[in-house]
C-alpha positions as CSV (number, residue, x, y, z in Angstrom):
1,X,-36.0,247.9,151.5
2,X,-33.3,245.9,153.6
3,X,-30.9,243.6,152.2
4,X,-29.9,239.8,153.6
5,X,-26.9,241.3,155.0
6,X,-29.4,244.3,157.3
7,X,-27.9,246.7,155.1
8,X,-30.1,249.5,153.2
9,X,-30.6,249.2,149.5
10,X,-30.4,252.5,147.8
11,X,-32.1,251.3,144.4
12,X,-34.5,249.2,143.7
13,X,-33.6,246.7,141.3
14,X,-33.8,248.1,137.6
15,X,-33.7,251.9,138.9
16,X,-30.7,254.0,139.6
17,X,-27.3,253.9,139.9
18,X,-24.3,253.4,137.1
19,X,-25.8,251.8,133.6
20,X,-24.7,247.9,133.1
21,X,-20.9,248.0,130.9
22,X,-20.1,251.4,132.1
23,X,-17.0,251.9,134.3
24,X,-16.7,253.9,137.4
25,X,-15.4,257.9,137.5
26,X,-11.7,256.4,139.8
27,X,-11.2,253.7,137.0
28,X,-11.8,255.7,134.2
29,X,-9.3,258.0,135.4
30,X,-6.6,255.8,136.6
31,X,-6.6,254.5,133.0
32,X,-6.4,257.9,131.9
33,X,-3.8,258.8,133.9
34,X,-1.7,255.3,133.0
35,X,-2.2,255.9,129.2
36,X,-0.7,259.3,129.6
37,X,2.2,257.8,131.5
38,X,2.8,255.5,129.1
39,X,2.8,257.8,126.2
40,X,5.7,260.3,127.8
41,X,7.7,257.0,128.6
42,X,7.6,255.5,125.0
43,X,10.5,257.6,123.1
44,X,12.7,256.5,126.4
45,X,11.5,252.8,126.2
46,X,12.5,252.5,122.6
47,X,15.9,254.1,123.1
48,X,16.2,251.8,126.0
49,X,14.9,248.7,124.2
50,X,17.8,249.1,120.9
51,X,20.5,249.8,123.3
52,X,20.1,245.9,125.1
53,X,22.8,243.1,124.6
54,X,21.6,240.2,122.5
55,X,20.7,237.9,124.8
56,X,19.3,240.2,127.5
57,X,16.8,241.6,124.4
58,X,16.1,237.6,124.5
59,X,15.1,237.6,128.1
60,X,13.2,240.3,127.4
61,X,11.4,239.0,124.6
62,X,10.3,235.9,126.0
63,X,8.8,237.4,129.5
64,X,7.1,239.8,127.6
65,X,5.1,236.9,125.1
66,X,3.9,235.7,128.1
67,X,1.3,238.1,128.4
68,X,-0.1,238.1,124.5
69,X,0.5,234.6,123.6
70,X,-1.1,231.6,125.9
71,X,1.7,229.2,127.4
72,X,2.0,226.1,126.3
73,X,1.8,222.7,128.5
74,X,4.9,220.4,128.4
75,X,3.4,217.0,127.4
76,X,5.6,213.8,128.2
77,X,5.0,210.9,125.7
78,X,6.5,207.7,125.5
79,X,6.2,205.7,121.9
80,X,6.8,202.2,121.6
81,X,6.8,200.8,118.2
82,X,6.3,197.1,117.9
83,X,9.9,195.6,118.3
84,X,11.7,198.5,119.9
85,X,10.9,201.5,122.4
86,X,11.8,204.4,120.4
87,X,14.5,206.2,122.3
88,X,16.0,208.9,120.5
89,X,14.7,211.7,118.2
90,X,17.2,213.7,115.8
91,X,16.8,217.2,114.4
92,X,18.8,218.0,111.8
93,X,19.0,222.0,111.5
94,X,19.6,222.8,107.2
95,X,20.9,225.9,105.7
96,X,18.5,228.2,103.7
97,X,17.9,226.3,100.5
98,X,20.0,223.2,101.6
99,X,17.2,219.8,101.4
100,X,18.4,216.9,103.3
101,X,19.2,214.0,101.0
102,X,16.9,211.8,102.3
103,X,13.9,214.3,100.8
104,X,15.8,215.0,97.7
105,X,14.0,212.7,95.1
């Protein structure tokens, strides 16, 4: 049995060759091999990881979220109320326990 491409098929469809979900013999051990790498590095990564400045444990810390958490998109909105274009937005940053006076009641 030939193939589109003149190539010969070894299996016929449904017989033969590596189960559906199961990886191959090279990937299996490459992860193997990366796990075990991994493993010997982690004492030195830790040791490595509390000896960073501040703000280069920041830098760290933020290219790092990028591959667990999903980046958000910047979004540009302009509101108009009815009289006036809203311009400006101010955050007010409180201390622990402080409430603004305007949510006091």
């Amino acid at each position: 049995m030939e193939t589109k491409n003149n190539k010969p098929q070894l299996f016929k469809p449904g017989q033969g060759g590596r189960p559906k979900g199961i990886k191959n013999k090279i990937t299996r051990e490459q992860k193997a091999w990366v796990e075990w790498v991994l493993e010997m590095a982690e004492d030195r990564v830790e040791e490595s990881i509390a000896k960073l400045k501040p703000k280069e444990l920041i830098d760290m810390c933020v290219t790092l979220q990028e591959f667990v958490r999903p980046k958000l998109q910047r979004v540009n909105m302009e509101v108009e109320t009815e009289s006036t274009k809203l311009t400006k937005i101010i955050f007010e940053v409180v201390g622990e326990g402080e409430v603004p006076k305007e949510l006091e009641e």
